[in-house]
NUGU-114821 format. One record per residue (C-alpha): residue in one letter; z, x, y. Coordinates in Angstrom, 3 decimals. Layout:
<nodes>
[node 'a', [Z, X, Y]],
...
</nodes>
This chain:
<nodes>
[node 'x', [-12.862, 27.547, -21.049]],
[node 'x', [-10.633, 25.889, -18.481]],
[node 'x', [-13.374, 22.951, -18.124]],
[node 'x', [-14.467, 22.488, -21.045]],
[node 'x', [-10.699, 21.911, -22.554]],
[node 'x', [-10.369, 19.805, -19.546]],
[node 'x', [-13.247, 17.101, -20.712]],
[node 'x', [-12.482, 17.192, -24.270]],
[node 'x', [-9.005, 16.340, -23.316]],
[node 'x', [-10.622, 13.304, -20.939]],
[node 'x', [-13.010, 12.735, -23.746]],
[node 'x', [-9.925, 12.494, -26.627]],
[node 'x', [-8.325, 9.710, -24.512]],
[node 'x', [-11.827, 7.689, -22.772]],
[node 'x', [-11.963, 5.267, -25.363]],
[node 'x', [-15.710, 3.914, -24.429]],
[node 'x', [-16.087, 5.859, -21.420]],
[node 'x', [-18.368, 8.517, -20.730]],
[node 'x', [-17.003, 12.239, -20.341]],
[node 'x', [-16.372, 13.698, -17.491]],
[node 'x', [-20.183, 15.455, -16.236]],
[node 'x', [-19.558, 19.296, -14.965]],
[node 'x', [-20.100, 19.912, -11.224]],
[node 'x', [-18.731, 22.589, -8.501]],
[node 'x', [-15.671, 21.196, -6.317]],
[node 'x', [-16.720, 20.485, -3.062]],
[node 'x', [-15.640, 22.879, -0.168]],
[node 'x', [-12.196, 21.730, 1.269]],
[node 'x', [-12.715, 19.721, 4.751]],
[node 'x', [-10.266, 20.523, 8.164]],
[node 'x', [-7.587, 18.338, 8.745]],
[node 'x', [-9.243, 16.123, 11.974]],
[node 'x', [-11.930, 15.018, 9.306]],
[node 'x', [-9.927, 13.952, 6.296]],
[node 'x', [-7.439, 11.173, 8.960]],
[node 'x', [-7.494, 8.241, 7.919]],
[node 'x', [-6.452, 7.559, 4.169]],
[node 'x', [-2.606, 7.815, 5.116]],
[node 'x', [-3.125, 5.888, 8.266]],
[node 'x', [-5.052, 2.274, 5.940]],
[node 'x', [-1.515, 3.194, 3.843]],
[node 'x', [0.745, 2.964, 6.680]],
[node 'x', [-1.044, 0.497, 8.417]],
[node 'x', [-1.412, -2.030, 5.789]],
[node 'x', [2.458, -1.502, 5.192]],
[node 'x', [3.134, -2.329, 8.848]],
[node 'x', [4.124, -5.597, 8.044]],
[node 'x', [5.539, -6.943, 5.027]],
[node 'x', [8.371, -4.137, 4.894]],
[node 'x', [8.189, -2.689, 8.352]],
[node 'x', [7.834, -6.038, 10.184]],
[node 'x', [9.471, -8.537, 8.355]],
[node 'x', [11.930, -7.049, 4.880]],
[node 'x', [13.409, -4.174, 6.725]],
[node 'x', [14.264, -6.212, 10.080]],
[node 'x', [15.212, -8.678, 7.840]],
[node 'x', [17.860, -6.718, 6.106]],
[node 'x', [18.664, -4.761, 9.379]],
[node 'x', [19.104, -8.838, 10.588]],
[node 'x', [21.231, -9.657, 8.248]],
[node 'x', [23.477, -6.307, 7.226]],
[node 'x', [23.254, -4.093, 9.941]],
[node 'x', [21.537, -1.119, 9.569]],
[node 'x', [23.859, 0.453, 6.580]],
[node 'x', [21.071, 0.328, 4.143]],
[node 'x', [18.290, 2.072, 6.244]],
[node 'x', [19.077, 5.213, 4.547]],
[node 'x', [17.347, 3.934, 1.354]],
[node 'x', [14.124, 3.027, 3.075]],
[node 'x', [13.532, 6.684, 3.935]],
[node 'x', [14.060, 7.514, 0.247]],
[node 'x', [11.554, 4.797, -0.406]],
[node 'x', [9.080, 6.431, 1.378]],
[node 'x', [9.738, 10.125, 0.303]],
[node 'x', [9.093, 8.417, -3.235]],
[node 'x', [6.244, 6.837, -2.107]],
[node 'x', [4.967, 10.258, -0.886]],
[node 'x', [4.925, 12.070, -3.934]],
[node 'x', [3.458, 9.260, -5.908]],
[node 'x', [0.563, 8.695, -3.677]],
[node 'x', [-0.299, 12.760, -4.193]],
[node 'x', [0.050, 12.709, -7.583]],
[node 'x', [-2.691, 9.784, -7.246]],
[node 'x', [-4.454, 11.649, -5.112]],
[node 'x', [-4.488, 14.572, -7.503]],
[node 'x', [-6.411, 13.141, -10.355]],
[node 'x', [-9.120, 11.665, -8.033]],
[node 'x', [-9.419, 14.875, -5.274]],
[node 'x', [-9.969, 16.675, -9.126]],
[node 'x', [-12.110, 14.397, -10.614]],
[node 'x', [-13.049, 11.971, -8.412]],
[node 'x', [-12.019, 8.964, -10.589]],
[node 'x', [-9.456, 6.451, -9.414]],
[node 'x', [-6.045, 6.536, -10.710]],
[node 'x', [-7.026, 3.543, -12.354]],
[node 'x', [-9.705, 4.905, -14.541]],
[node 'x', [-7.719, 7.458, -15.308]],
[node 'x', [-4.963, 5.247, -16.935]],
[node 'x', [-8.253, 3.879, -18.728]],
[node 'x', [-8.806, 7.033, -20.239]],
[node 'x', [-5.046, 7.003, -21.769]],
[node 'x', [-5.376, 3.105, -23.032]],
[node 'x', [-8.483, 1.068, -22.138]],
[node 'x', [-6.576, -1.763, -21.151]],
[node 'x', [-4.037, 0.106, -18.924]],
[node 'x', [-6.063, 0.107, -15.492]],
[node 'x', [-6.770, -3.824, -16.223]],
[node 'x', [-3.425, -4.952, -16.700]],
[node 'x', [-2.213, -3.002, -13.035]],
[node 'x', [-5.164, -4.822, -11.819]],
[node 'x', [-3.612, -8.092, -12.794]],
[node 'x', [-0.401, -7.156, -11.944]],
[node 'x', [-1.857, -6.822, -8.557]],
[node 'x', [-3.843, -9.869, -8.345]],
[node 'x', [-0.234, -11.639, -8.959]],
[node 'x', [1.778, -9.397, -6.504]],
[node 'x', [-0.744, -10.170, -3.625]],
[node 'x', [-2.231, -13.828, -4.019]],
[node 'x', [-0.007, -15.652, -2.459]],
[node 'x', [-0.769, -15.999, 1.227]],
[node 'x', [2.451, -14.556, 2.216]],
[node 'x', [0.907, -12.361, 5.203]],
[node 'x', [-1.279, -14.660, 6.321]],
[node 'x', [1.526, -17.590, 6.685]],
[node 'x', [3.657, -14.882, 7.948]],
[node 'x', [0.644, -14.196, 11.330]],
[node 'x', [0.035, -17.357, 11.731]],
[node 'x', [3.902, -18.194, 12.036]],
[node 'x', [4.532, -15.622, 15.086]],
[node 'x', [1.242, -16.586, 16.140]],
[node 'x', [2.554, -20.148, 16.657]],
[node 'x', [5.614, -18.647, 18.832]],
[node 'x', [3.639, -16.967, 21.314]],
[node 'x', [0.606, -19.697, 21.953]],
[node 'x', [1.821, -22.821, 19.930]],
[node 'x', [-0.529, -23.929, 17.687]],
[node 'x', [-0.767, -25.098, 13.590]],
[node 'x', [0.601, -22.667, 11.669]],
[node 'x', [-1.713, -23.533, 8.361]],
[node 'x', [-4.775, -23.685, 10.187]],
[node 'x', [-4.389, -20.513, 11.704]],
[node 'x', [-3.218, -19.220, 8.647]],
[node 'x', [-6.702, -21.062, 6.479]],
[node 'x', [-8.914, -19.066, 9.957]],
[node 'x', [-7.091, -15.847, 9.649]],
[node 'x', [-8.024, -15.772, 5.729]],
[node 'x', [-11.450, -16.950, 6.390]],
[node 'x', [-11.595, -14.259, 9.005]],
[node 'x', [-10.664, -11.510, 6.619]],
[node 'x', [-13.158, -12.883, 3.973]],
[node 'x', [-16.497, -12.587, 6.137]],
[node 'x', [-15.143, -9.058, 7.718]],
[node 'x', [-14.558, -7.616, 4.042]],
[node 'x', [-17.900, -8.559, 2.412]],
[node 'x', [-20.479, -8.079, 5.371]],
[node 'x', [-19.185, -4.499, 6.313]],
[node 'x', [-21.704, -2.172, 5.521]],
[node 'x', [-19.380, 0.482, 4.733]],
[node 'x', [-15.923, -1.336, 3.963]],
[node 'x', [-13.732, 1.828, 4.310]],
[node 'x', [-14.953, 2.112, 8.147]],
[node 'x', [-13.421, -1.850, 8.964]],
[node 'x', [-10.744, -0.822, 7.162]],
[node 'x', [-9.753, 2.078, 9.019]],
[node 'x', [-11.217, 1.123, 12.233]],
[node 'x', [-9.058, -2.201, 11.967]],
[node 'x', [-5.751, -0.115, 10.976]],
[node 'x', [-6.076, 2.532, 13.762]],
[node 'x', [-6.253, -0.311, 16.351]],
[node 'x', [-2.842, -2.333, 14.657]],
[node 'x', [-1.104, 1.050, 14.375]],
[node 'x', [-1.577, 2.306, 17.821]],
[node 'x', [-0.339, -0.992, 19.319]],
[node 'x', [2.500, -0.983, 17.491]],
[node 'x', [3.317, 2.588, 18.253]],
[node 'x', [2.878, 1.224, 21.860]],
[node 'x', [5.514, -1.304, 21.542]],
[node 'x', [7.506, 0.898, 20.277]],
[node 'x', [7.308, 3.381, 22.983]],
[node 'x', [8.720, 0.290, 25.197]],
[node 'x', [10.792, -0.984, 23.319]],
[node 'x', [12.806, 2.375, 22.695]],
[node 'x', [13.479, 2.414, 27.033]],
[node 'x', [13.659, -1.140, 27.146]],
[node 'x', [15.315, -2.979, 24.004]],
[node 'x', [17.093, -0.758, 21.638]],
[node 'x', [20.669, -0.878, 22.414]],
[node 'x', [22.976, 2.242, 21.955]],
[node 'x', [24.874, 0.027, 19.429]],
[node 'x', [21.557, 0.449, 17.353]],
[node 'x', [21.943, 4.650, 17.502]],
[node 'x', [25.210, 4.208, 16.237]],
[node 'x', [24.517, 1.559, 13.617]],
[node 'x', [22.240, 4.728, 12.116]],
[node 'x', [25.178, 6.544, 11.908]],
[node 'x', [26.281, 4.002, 9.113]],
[node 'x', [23.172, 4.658, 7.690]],
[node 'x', [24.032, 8.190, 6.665]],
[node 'x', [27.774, 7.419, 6.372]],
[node 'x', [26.733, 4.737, 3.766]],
[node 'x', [24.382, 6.352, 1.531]],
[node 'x', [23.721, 5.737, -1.823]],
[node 'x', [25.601, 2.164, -1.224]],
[node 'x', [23.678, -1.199, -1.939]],
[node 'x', [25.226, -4.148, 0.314]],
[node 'x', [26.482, -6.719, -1.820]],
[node 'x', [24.743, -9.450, -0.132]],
[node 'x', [21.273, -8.136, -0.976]],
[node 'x', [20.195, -9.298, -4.554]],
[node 'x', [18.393, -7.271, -7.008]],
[node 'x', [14.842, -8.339, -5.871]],
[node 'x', [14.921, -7.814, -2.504]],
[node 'x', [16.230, -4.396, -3.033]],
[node 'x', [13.831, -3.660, -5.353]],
[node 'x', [10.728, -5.464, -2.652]],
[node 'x', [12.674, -3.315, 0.206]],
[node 'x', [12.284, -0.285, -2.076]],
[node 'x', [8.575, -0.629, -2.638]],
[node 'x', [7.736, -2.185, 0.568]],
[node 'x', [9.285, 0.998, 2.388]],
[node 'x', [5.819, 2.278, 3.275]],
[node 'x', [2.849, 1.165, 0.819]],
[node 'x', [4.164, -0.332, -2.047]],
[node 'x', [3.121, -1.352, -5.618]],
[node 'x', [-0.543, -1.293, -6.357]],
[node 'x', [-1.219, -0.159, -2.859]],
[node 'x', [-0.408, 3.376, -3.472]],
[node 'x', [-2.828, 3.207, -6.639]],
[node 'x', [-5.613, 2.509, -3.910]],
[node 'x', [-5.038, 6.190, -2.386]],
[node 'x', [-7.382, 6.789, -4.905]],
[node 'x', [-10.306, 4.470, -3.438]],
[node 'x', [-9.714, 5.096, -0.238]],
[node 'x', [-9.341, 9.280, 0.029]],
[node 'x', [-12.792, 8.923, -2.336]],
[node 'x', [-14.578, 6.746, 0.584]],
[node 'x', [-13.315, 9.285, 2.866]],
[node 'x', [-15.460, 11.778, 0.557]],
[node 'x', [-12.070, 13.571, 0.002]],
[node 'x', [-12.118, 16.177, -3.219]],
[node 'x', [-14.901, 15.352, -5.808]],
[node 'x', [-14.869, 11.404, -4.231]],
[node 'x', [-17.800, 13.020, -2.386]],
[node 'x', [-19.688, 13.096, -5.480]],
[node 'x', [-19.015, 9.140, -5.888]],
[node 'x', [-20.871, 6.202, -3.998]],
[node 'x', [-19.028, 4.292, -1.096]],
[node 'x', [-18.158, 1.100, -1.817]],
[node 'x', [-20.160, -1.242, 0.351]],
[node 'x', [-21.626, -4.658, 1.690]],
[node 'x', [-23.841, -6.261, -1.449]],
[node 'x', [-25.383, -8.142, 1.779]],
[node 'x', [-25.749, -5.862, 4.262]],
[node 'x', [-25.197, -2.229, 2.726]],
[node 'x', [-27.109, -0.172, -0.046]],
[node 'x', [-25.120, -1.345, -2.910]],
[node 'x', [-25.683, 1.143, -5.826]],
[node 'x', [-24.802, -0.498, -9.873]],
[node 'x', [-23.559, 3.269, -10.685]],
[node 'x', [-20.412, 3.172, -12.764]],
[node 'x', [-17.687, 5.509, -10.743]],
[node 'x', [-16.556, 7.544, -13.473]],
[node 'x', [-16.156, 11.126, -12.331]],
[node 'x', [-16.962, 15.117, -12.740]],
[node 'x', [-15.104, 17.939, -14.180]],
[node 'x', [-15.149, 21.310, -12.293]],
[node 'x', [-14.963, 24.582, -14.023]],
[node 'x', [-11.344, 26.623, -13.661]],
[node 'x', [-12.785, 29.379, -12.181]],
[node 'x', [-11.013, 31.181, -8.823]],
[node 'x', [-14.017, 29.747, -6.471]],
[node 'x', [-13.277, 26.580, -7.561]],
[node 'x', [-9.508, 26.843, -7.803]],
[node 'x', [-9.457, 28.211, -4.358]],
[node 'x', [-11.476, 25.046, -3.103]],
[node 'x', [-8.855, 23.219, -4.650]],
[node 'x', [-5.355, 24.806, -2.748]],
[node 'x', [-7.664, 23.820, 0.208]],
[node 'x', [-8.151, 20.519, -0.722]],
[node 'x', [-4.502, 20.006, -1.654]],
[node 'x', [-3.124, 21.446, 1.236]],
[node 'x', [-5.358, 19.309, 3.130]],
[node 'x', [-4.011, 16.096, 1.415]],
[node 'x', [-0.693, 16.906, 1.780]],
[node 'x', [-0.301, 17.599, 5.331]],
[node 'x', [-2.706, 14.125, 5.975]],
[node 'x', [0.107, 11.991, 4.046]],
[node 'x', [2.778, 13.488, 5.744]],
[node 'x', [1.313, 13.435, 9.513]],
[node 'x', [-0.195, 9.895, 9.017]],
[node 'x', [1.556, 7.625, 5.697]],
[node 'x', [5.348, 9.467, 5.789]],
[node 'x', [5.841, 9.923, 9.473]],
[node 'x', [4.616, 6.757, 11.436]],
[node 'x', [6.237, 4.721, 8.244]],
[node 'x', [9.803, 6.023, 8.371]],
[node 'x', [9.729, 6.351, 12.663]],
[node 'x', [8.296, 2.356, 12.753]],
[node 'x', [10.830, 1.356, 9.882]],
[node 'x', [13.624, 2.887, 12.374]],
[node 'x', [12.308, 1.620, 15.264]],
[node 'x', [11.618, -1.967, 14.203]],
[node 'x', [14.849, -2.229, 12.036]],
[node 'x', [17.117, -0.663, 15.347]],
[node 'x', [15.401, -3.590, 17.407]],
[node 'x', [16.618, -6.197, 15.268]],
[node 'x', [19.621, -5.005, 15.170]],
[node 'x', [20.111, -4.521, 18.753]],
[node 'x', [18.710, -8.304, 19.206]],
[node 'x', [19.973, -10.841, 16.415]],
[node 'x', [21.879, -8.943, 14.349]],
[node 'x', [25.307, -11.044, 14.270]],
[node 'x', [23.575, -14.356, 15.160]],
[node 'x', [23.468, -15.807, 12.101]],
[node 'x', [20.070, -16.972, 12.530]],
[node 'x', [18.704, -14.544, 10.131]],
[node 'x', [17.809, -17.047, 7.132]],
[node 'x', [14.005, -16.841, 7.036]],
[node 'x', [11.096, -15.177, 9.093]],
[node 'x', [12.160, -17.401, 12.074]],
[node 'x', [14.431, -15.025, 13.050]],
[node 'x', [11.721, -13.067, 14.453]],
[node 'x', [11.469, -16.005, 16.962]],
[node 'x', [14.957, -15.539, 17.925]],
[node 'x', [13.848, -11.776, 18.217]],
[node 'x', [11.510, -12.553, 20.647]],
[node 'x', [13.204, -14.949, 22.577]],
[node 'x', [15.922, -12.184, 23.006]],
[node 'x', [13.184, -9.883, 24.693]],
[node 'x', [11.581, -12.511, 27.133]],
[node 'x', [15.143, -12.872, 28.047]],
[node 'x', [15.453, -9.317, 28.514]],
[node 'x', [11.562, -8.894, 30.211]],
[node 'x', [9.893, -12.291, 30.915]],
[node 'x', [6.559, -11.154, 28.756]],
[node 'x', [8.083, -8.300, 26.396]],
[node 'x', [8.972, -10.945, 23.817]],
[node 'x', [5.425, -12.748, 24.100]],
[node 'x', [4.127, -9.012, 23.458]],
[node 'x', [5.887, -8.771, 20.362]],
[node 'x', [4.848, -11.891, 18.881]],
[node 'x', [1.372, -10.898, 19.343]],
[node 'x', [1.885, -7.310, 17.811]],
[node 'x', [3.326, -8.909, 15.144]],
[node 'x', [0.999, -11.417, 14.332]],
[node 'x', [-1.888, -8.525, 14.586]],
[node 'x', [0.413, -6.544, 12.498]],
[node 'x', [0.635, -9.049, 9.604]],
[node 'x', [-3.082, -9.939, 10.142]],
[node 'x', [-4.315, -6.882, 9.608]],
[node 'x', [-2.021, -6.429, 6.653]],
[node 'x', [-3.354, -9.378, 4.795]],
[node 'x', [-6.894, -7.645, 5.433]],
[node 'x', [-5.443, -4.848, 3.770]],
[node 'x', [-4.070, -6.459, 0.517]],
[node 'x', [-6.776, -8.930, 0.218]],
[node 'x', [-8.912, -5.302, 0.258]],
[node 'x', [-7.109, -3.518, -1.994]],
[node 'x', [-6.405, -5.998, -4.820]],
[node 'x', [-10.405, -6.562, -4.339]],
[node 'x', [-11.138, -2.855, -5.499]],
[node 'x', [-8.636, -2.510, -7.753]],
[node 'x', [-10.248, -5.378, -9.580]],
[node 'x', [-13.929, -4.508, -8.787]],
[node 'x', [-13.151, -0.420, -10.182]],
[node 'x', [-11.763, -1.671, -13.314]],
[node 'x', [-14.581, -4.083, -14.005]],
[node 'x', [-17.202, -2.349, -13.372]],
[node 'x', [-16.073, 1.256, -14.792]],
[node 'x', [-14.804, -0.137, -17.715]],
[node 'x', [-16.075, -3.281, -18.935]],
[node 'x', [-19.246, -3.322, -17.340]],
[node 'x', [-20.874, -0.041, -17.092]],
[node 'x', [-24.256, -0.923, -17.795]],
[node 'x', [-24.716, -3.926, -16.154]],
[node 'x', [-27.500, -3.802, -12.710]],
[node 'x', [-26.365, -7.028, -11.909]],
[node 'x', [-22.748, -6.783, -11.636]],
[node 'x', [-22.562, -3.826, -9.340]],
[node 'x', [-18.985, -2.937, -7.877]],
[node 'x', [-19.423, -4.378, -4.447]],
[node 'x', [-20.729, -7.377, -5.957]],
[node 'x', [-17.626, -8.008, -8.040]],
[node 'x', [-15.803, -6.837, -4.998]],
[node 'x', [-16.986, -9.660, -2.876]],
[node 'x', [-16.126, -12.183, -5.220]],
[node 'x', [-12.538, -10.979, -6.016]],
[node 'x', [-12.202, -11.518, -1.824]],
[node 'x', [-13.712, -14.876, -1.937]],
[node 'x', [-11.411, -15.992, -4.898]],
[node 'x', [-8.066, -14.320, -3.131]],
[node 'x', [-8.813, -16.323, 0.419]],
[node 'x', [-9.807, -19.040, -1.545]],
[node 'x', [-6.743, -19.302, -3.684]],
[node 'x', [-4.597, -18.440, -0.393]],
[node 'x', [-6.053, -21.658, 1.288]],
[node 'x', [-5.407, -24.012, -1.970]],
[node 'x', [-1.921, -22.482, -1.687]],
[node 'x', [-1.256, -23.449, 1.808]],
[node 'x', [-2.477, -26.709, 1.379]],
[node 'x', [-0.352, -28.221, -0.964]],
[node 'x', [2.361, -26.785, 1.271]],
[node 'x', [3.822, -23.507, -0.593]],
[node 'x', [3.637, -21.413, 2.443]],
[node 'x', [7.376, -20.048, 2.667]],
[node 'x', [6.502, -16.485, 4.477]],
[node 'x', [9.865, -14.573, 3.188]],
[node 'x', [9.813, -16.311, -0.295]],
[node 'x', [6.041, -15.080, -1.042]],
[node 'x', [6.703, -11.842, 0.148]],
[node 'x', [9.877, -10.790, -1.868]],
[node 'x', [7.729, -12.259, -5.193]],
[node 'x', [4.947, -9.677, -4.134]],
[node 'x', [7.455, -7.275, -3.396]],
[node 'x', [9.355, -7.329, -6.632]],
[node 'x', [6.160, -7.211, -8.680]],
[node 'x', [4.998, -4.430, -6.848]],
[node 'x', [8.056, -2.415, -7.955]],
[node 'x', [7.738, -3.305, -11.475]],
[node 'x', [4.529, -1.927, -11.316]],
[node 'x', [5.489, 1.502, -9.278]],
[node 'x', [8.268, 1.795, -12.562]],
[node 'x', [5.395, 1.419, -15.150]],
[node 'x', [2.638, 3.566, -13.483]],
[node 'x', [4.622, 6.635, -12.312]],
[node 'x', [5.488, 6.891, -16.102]],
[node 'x', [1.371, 7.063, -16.375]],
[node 'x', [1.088, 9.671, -13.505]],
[node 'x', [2.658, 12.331, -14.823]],
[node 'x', [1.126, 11.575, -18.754]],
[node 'x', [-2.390, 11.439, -16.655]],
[node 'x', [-1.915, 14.542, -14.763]],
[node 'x', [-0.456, 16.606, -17.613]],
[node 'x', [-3.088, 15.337, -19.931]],
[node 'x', [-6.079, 15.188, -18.592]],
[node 'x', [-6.354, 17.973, -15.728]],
[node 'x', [-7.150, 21.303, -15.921]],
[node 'x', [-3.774, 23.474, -16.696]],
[node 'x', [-3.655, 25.307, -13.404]],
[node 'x', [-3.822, 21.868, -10.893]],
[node 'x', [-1.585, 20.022, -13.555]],
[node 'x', [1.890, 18.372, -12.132]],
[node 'x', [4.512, 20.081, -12.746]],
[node 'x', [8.043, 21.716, -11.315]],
[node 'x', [10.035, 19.375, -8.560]],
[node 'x', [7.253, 16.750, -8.588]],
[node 'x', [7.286, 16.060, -11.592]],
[node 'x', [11.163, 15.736, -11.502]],
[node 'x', [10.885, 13.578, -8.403]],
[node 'x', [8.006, 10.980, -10.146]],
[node 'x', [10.386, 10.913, -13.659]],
[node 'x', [13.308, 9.939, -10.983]],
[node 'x', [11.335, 7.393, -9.408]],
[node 'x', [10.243, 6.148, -12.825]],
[node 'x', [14.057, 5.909, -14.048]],
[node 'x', [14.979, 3.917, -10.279]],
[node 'x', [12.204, 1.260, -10.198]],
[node 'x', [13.330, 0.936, -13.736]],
[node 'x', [16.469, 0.512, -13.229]],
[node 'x', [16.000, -2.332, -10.595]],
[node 'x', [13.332, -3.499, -12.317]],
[node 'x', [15.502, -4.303, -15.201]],
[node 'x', [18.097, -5.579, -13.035]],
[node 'x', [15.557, -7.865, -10.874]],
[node 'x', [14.213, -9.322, -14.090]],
[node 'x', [18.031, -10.390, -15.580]],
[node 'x', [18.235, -11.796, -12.318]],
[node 'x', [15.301, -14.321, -12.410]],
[node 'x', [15.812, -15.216, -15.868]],
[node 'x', [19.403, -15.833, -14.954]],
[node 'x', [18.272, -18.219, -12.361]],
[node 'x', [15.612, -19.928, -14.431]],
[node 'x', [17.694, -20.829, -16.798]],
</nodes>
């Protein structure tokens, strides 16, 4: 009974897609083999807020508004399981899910995303501490890096594997640098200045406008439509029922498959509500060891550095200052400095990887599940490819008519990426209350904490939007 009220409820709101098709959940995995998802989301954060927006503000302010980037991330946490809930359950994306309640809804995040993440923001942002360590044209290292990313995404046999391969190697050098830099750099005035952190709490400097509060907000870990690509990348990792659902791979040099990726329904029964507490265990502990804990100790770490090296400088105005950042270290360590720059620029490298990757198959999922279903020819990975191609190329256009400020582009993405985390943890909890079997449905603290979240990114959202309007005209 538990099932079958479970698909008529997914059949109620599918619109033109096909029910959910019965099947046994999978048996839970160990910890050691399910690594990875939380790391891509970390990883791929490990730049535009951990790199660049919270050194920025740390920069700029001091480090009294730190405390809200670890309530960023705590948000961030129990959105990304309550995206990973629908697809470990059904093996659907978040996105098709939101399909099932409107048949437009997963399109228009989609686009939301495609706006957010165009601009070449992380590319410029490489290439410019690129140029600080070896010299060098920032927009033609930028148009190479983007080029770069373009042939790695579509001739990986298995995307997911470049992804995470490539996000392992930028996380555990910047956990490296870190390491050093916590003997080396970090002043005590840094330990104190998080003192203020906790002494200021719930305070908003008055300096900081709406939408970089908002950007710093979202940014504090994943942010916007990144977190809705949990769902892509725990089903690659064959996490839940995503084992049940075909990897997304090269068209050119993988076996692409034109199967649409809608998803199964298992049966409410104790077996397979037993598999599930192991699978959700499972899940949780893997965000928390991976996504929540190297995101709030790298936001610390990289936010105390700034602090302890330009903070009161007044040369805090743009990215540049994390030249003056650098320069600060060679001074203290003749090559420490030159090893930042280059951690940085592989930071924000691999970052841009990530978004132009995630966008990509938040595009391709929608596409193909929803508006092409049938088609042989238009098979995910194909529509994939060409989402990449039209990101890099669009990136390149961009920084050739010269619109290639790095802090600029990434408080637009930033602020759009919070209007979207107001809008779709709204569609979480209607999702997971909806269209889940009653015993795995949301409910108790989470689903206070995601209607919280929903009323703050609102809040800002509204306040970020009176702001631009205010400006425009």
């Amino acid at each position: 009974m538990g099932r079958l009220s479970y698909v008529a409820g997914a059949v109620m709101g599918a619109m033109t897609l096909p029910e959910l098709r019965p099947a046994e959940l999978p048996d839970p995995k160990p910890l050691r083999k399910v690594i990875g998802p939380g790391v891509i989301a970390a990883g791929v954060g490990l730049a535009s807020g951990e790199f660049v927006i919270w050194p920025y503000i740390s920069a700029n302010v001091g480090l009294v508004f730190l405390w809200a980037a670890v309530v960023g991330v705590v948000a961030q946490y129990f959105l990304n399981m309550e995206i990973e809930r629908y697809t470990l359950a059904t093996g659907e994306t978040a996105l098709t899910g939101f399909s099932r309640l409107g048949r437009h809804w997963g399109l228009a995040f989609a686009a939301m995303a495609v706006l957010a993440n165009i601009w070449p923001g992380w590319a410029t942002s490489s290439a410019t501490v690129l140029t600080y360590a070896v010299g060098g044209d920032v927009t033609v290292i930028a148009v190479v890096e983007l080029l770069l990313i373009a042939v790695a995404l579509t001739l990986s046999p298995v995307v997911y594997r470049t992804m995470e391969a490539t996000q392992f190697l930028k996380v555990g050098a910047v956990l490296v640098f870190l390491v050093i830099a916590l003997f080396l750099a970090i002043t005590g005035d840094a330990y104190r200045g998080l003192g203020e952190a906790v002494t200021h709490a719930g305070q908003v400097p008055a300096q900081l406008g709406a939408a970089l509060v908002l950007g710093a907000m979202a940014f504090a870990g994943a942010g916007g439509g990144q977190n809705l690509v949990q769902s892509n990348w725990i089903r690659d990792k064959n996490m839940g029922m995503g084992e049940r659902i075909p990897r997304l791979v090269s068209p050119i040099t993988g076996e692409d498959q034109a199967v649409p990726a809608t998803g199964f329904a298992f049966t409410a029964d104790e077996a397979n509500l037993a598999r599930w507490r192991g699978w959700w265990r499972v899940a949780n502990i893997e965000q928390l060891v991976s996504f929540v804990a190297i995101t709030i100790v790298t936001i610390s770490l990289m936010s105390m550095l700034a602090y302890s090296t330009v903070f009161g400088a007044g040369t805090a105005s743009d990215v540049t200052f994390l030249r003056t950042e650098g320069e600060v270290l060679n001074q203290r360590l003749s090559w420490f400095g030159t090893f930042f720059w280059a951690v940085g620029a592989l930071s924000l490298f691999a970052a841009s990887m990530g978004i132009c990757d995630y966008v990509a198959r938040m595009v391709a999922d929608v596409v193909k599940t929803v508006y092409l279903p049938a088609s042989t020819r238009w098979t995910e990975s194909r529509v994939y490819s060409l989402v990449v191609w039209f990101i890099v190329l669009f990136g390149i256009a961009m920084l050739t008519i010269g619109f290639d400020q790095p802090i600029t582009l990434l408080v637009i993405s930033a602020s759009v990426g919070g209007i979207m985390m107001f809008l779709y943890s709204a569609l979480l909890a209607v999702l997971n209350r909806r269209l889940l079997p009653e015993a795995i449905r949301i409910r108790g603290y989470r689903l206070v904490i995601v209607l919280l979240t929903f009323a703050f990114f609102g809040y800002f959202s509204v306040l970020t939007l009176i702001d631009q309007f205010g400006k425009l005209f």
